[in-house]
C-alpha positions as CSV (number, residue, x, y, z in Angstrom):
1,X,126.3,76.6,118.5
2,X,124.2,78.3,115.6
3,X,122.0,77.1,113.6
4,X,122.5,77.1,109.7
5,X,119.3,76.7,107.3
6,X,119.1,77.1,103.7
7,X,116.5,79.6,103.3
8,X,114.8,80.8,100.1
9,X,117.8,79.0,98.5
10,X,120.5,81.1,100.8
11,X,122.5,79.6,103.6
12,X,121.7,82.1,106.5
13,X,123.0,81.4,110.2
14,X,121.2,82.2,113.5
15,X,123.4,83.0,116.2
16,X,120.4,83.0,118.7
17,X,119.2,79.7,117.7
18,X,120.7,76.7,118.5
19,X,119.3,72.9,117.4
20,X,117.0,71.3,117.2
21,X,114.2,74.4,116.9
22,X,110.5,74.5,116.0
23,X,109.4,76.3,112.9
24,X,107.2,78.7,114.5
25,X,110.1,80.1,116.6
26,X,112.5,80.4,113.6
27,X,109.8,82.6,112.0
28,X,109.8,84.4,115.5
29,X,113.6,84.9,114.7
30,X,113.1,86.0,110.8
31,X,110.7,88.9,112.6
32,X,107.6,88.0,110.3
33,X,103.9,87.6,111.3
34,X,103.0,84.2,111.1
35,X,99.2,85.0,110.2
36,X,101.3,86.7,107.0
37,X,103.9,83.9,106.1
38,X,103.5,80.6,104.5
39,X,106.2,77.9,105.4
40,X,107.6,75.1,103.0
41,X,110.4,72.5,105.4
42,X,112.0,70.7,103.0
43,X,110.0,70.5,100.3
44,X,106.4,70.0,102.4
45,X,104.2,73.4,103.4
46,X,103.6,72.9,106.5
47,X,100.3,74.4,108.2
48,X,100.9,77.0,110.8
49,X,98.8,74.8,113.1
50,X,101.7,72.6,113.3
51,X,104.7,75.1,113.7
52,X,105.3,74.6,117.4
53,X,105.8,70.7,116.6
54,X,107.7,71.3,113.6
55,X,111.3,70.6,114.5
56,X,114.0,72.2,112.4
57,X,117.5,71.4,112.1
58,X,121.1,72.3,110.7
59,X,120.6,72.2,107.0
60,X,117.2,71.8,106.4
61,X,115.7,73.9,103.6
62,X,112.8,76.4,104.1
63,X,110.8,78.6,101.5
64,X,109.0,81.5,103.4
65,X,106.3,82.9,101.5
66,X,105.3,86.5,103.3
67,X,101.6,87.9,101.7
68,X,100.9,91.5,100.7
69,X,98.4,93.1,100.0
70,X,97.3,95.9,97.2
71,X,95.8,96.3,93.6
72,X,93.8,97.9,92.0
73,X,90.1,99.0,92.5
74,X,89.1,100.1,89.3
């Protein structure tokens, strides 16, 4: 059965993902480097040290954060 989250505020479904999932392989799924992505489950930011124990579920809200680099030099 696929998993539904809300993320960044949009539903979004994964059909390869079925429940209950941790975190860490969700961002896996979204095809982001986690040294690059900060994670909020349901309304707490949780460290990347603790994605593998994270378990996520149908309905629960994430924020991903991804960082970029770039400015200026001058």
């Amino acid at each position: 059965m696929p998993l539904t989250l809300v993320l960044n505020g949009q539903p979004r479904t994964f059909d390869t993902l079925s429940q209950p999932v941790s975190l860490d392989l969700v961002v896996v799924e979204l095809g982001l480097k986690g040294d690059r992505v900060a994670v909020e489950h349901n309304g707490v930011i949780v460290p990347r040290s603790a994605w593998a124990q994270t378990s996520v579920t149908a309905d629960d809200r994430l924020e991903v954060v991804h960082f970029v680099g770039g400015g200026s030099q001058s």
